[in-house]
Backbone as a printed PyTorch tensor [residue, N CA C, xyz], in Angstrom:
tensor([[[-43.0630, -32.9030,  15.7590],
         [-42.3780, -33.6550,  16.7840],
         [-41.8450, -34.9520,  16.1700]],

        [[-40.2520, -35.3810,  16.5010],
         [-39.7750, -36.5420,  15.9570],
         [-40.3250, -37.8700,  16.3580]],

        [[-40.3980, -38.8850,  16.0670],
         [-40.7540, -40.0860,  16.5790],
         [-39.8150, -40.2310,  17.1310]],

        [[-39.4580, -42.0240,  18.0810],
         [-38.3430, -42.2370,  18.5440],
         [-37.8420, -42.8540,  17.3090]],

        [[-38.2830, -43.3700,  16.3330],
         [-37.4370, -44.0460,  15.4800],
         [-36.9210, -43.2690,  14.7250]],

        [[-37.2840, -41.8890,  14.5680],
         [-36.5150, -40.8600,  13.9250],
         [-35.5630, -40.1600,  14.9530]],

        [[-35.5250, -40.1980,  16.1260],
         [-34.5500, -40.0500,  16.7800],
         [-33.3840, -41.1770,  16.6700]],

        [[-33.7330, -42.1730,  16.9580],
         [-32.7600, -43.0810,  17.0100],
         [-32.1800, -43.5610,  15.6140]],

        [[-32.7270, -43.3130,  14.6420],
         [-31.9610, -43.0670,  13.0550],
         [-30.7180, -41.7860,  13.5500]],

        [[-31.7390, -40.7920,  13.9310],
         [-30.8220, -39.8210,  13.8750],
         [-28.9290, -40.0490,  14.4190]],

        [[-29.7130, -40.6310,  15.8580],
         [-28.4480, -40.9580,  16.5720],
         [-27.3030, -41.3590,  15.6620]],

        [[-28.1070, -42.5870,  14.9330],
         [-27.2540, -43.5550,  14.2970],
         [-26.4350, -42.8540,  13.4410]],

        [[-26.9290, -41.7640,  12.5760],
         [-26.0450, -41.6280,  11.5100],
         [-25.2130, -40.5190,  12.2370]],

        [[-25.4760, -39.6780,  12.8730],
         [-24.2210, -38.5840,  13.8370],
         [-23.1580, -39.8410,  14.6020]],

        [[-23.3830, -41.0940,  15.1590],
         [-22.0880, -41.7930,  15.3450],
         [-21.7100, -42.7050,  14.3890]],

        [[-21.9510, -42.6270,  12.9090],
         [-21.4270, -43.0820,  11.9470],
         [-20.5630, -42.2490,  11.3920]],

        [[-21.1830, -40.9420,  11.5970],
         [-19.5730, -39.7220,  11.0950],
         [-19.0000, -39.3290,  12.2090]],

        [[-19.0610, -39.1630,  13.3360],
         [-17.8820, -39.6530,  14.0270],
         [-17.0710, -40.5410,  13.9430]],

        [[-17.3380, -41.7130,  13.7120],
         [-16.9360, -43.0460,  13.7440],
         [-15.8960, -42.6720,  12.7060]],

        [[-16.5660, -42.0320,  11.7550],
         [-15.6030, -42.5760,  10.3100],
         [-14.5380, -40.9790,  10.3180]],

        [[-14.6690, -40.0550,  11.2750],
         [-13.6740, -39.3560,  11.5820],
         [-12.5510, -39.6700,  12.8140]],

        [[-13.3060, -40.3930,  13.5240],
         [-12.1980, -40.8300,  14.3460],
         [-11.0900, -42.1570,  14.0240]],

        [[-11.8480, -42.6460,  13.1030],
         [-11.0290, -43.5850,  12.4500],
         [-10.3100, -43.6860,  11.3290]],

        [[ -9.8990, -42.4030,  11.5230],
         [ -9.3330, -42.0010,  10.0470],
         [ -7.3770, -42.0580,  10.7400]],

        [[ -6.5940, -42.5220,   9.6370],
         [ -5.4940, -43.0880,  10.1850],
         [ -5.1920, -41.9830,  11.2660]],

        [[ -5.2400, -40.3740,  11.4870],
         [ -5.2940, -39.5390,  12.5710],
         [ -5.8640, -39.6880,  13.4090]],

        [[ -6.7830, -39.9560,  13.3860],
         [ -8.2310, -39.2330,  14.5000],
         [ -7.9570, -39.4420,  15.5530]],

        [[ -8.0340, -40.4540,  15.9260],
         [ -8.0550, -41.3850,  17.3410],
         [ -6.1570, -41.1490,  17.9610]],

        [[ -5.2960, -40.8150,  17.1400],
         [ -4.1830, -40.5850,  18.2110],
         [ -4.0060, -39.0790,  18.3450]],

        [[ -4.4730, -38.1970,  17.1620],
         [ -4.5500, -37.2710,  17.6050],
         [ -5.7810, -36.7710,  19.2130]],

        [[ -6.9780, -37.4950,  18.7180],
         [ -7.3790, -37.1780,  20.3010],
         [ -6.5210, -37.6770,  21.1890]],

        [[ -6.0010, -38.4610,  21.3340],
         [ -5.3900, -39.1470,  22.1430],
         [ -4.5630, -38.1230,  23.2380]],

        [[ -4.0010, -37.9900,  22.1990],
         [ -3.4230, -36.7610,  22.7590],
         [ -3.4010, -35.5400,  23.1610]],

        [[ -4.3520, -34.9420,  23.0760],
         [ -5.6690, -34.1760,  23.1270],
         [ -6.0600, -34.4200,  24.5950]],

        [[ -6.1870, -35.7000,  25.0920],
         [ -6.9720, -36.4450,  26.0080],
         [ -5.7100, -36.1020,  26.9730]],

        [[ -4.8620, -36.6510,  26.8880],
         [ -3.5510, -36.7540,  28.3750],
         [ -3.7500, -34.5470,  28.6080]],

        [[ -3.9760, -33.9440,  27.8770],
         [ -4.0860, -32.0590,  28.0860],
         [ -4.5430, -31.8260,  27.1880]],

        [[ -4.2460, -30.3620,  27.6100],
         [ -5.0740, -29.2290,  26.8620],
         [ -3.2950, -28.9540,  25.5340]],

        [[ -3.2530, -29.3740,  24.4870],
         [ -2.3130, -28.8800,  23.6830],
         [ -2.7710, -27.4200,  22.7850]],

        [[ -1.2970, -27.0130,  22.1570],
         [ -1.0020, -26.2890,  21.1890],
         [ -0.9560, -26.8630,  20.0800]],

        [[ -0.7260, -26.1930,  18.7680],
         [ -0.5720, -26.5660,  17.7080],
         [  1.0560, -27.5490,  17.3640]],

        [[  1.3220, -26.8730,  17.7800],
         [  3.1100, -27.2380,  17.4370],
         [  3.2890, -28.5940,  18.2840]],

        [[  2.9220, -28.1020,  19.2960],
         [  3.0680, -29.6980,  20.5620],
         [  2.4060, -31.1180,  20.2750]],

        [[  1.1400, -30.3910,  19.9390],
         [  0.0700, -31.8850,  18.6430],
         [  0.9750, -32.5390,  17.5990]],

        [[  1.7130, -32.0220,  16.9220],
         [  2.6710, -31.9100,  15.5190],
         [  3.9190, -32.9970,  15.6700]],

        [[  4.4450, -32.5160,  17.2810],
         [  5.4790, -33.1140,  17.7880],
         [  5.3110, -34.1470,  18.1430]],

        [[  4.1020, -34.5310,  19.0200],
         [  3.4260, -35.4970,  19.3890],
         [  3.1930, -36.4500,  18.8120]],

        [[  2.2300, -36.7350,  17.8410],
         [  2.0450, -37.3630,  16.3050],
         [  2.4790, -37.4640,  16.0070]],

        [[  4.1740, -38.3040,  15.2100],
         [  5.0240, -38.6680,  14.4780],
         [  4.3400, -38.8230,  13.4790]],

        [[  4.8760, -38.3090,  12.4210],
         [  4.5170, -38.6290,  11.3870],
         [  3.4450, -37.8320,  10.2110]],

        [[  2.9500, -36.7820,  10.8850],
         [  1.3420, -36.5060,  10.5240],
         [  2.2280, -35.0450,  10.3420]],

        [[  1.8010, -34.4110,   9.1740],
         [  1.7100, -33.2060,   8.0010],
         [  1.0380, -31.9850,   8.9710]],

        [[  1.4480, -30.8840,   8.9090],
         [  1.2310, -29.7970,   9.0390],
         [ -0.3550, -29.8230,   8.4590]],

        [[ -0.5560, -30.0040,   7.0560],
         [ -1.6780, -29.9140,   6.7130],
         [ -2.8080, -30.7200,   6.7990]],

        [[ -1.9530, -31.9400,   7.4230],
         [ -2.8990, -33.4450,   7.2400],
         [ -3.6290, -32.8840,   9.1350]],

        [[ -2.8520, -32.1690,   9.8830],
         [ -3.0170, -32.2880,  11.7430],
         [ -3.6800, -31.1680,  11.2290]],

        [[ -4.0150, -30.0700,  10.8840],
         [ -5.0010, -28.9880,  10.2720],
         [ -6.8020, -29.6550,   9.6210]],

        [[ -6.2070, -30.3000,   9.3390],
         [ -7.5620, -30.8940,   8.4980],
         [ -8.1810, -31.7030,   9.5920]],

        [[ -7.5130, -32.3160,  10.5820],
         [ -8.0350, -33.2850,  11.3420],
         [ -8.3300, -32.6790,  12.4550]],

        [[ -7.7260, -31.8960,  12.8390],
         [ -8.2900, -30.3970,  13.8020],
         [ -9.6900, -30.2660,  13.4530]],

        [[ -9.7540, -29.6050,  12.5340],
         [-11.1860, -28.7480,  11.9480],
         [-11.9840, -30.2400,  12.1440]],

        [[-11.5580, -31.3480,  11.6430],
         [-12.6230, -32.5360,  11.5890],
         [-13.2370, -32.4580,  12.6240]],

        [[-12.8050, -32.8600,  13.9060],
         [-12.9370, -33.0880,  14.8770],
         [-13.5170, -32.4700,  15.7250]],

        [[-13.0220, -31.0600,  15.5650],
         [-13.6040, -29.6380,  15.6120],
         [-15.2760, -29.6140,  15.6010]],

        [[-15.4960, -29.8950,  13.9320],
         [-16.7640, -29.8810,  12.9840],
         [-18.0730, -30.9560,  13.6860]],

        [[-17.4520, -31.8730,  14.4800],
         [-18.3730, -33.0790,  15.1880],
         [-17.9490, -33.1770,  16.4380]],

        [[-17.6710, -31.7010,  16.9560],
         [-18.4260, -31.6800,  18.0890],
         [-16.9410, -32.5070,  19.3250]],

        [[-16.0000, -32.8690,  19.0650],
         [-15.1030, -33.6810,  19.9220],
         [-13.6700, -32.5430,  20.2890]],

        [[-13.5580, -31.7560,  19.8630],
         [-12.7460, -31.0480,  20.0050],
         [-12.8070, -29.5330,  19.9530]],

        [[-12.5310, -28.7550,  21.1220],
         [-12.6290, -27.2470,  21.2510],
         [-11.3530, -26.6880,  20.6070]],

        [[-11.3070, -25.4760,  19.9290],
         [-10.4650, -24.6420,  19.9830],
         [-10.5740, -23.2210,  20.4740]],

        [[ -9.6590, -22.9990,  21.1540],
         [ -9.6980, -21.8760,  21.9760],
         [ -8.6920, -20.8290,  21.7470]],

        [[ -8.4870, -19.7240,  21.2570],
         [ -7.7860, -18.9650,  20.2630],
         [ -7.7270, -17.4920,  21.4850]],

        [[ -6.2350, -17.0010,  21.6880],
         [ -6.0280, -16.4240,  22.9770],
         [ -6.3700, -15.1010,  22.2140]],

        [[ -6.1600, -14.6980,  20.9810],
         [ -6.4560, -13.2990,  20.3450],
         [ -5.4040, -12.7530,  20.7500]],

        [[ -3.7160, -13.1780,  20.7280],
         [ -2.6830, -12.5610,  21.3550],
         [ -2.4490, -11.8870,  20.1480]],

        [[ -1.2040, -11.0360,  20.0000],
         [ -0.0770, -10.9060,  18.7520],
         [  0.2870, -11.6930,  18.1640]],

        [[  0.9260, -12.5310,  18.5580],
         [  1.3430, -13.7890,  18.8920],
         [  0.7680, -14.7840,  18.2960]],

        [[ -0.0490, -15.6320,  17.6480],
         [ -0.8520, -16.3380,  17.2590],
         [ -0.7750, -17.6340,  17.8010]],

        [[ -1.9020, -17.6460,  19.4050],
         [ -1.7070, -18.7650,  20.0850],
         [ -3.3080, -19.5080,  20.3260]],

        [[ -3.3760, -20.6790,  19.9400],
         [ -4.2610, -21.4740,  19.9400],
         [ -3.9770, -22.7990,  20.5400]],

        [[ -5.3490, -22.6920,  21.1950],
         [ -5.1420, -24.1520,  22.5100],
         [ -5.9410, -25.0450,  21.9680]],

        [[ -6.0880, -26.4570,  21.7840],
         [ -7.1540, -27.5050,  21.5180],
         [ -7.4020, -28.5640,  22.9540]],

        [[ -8.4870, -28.5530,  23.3480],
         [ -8.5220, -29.7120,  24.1910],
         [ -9.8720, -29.9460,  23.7500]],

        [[-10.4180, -31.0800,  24.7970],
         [-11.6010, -31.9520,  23.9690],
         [-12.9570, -31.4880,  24.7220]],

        [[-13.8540, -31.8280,  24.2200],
         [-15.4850, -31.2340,  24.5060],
         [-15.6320, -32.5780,  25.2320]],

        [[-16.5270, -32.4180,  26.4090],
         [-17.0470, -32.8490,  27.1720],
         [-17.6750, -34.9130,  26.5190]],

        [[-17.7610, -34.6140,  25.1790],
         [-18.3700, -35.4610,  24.0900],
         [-17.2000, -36.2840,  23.9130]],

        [[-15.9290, -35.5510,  23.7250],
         [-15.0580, -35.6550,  23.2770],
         [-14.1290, -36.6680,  24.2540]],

        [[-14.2400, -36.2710,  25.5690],
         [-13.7090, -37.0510,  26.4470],
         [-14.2340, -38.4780,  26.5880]],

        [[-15.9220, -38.3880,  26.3730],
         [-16.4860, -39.6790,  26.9980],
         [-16.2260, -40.6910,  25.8410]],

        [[-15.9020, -40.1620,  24.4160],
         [-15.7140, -40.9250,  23.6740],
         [-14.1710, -41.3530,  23.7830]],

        [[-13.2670, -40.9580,  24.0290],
         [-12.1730, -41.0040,  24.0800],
         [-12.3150, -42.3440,  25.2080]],

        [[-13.1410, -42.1310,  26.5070],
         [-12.9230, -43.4000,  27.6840],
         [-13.6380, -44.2840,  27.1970]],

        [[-14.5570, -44.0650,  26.4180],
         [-15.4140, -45.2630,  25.8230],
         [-14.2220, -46.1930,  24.7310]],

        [[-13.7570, -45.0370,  24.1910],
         [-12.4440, -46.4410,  23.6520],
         [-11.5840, -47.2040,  24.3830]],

        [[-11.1740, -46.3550,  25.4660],
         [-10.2910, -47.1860,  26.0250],
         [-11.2830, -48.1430,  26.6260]],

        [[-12.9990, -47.8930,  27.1460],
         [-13.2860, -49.2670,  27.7670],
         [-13.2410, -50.0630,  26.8430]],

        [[-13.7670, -50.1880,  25.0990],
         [-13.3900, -51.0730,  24.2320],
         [-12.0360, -51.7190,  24.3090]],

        [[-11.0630, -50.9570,  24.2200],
         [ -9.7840, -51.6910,  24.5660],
         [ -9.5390, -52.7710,  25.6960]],

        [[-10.4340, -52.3050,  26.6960],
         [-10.2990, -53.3390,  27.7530],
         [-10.8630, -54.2100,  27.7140]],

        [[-12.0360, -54.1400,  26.9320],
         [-13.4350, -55.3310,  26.4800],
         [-12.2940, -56.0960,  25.8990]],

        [[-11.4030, -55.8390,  24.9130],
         [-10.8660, -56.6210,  24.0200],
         [ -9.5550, -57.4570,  24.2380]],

        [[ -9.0860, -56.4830,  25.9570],
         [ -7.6330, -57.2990,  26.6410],
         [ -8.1240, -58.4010,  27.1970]],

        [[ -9.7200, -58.1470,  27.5850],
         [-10.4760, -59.4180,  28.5290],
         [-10.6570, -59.9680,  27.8300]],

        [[-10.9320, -60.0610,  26.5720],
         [-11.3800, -61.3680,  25.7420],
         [-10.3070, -61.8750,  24.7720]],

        [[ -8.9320, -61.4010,  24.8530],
         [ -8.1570, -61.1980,  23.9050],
         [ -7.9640, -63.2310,  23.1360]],

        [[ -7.7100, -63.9840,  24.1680],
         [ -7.7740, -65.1710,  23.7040],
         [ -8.4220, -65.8030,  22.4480]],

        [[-10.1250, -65.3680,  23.1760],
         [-11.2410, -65.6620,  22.2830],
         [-10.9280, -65.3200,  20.9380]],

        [[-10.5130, -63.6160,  21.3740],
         [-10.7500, -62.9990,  19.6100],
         [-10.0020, -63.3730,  18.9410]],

        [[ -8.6250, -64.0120,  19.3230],
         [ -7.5490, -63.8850,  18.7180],
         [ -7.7820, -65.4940,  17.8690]],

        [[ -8.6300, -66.4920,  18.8710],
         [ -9.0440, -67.8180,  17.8250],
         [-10.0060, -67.5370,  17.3140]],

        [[-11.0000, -66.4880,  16.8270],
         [-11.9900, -66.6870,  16.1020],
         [-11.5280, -66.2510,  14.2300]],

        [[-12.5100, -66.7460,  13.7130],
         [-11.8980, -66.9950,  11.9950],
         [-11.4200, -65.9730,  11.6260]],

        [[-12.1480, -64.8330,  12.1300],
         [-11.6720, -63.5460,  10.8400],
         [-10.1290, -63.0970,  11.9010]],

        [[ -9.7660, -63.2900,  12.9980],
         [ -8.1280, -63.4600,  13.3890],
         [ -7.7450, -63.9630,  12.6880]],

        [[ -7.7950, -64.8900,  12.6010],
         [ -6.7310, -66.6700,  11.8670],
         [ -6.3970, -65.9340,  10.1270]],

        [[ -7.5780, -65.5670,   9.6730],
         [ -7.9880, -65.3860,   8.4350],
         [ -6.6060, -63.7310,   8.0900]],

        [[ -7.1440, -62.9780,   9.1120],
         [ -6.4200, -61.5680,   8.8740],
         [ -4.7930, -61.8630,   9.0640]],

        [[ -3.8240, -60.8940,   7.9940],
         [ -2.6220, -61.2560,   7.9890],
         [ -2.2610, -60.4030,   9.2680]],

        [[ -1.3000, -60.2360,   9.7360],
         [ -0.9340, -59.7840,  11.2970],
         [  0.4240, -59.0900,  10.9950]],

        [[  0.1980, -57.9450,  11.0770],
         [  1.2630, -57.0690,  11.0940],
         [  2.4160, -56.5970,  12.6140]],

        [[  3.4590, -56.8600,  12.0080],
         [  4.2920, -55.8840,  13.3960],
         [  4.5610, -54.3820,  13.1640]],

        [[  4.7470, -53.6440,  14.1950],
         [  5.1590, -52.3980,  13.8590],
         [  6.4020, -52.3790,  14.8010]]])
């Protein structure tokens, strides 16, 4: 039987590889998108500006692999495959956006504290 401190290690390191898959320059807009439906392959592709046939493949399976993303494969002729997100997948997805909102409410603060001032500030 685990202790709790071997549970709660455990925790820790399963949302450290999430973490470091969702934050991979894909992760997080591909769920994203993921999140507004249930997509196809091609529609993900279109969606994502920018992102490789092979690079939206790899980040599939990532995502896939930890649990945040289903694939659902119709077994047509046809070769049609659906992705939408696991139950895991969603709450993490609203848990960012509540971060996002943590960060519109405090945006002032963060924006005068050192490591702002310090970081160069990009436009896109």
């Amino acid at each position: 039987m685990r202790s709790d401190d071997e549970d709660e290690q455990r925790a820790r390191d399963i949302a450290l590889r999430v973490f470091a898959v969702v934050s991979t320059k894909w992760g997080l807009r591909v769920l994203e998108e993921i999140h507004a439906d249930r997509r196809r392959f091609r529609e993900l592709h279109r969606a994502v500006d920018g992102i490789s046939y092979k690079v939206l493949t790899q980040t599939l399976r990532d995502l896939e692999n930890h649990g945040l993303v289903a694939r659902y494969d119709h077994g047509t002729a046809n070769p049609r495959v659906d992705y939408s997100l696991t139950e895991a997948g969603t709450e993490l997805v609203d848990a960012i956006h509540a971060l996002c909102d943590w960060s519109r409410t405090h945006l002032d603060r963060l924006l005068d504290a050192p490591a702002s001032r310090a970081a160069p500030r990009t436009s896109h």
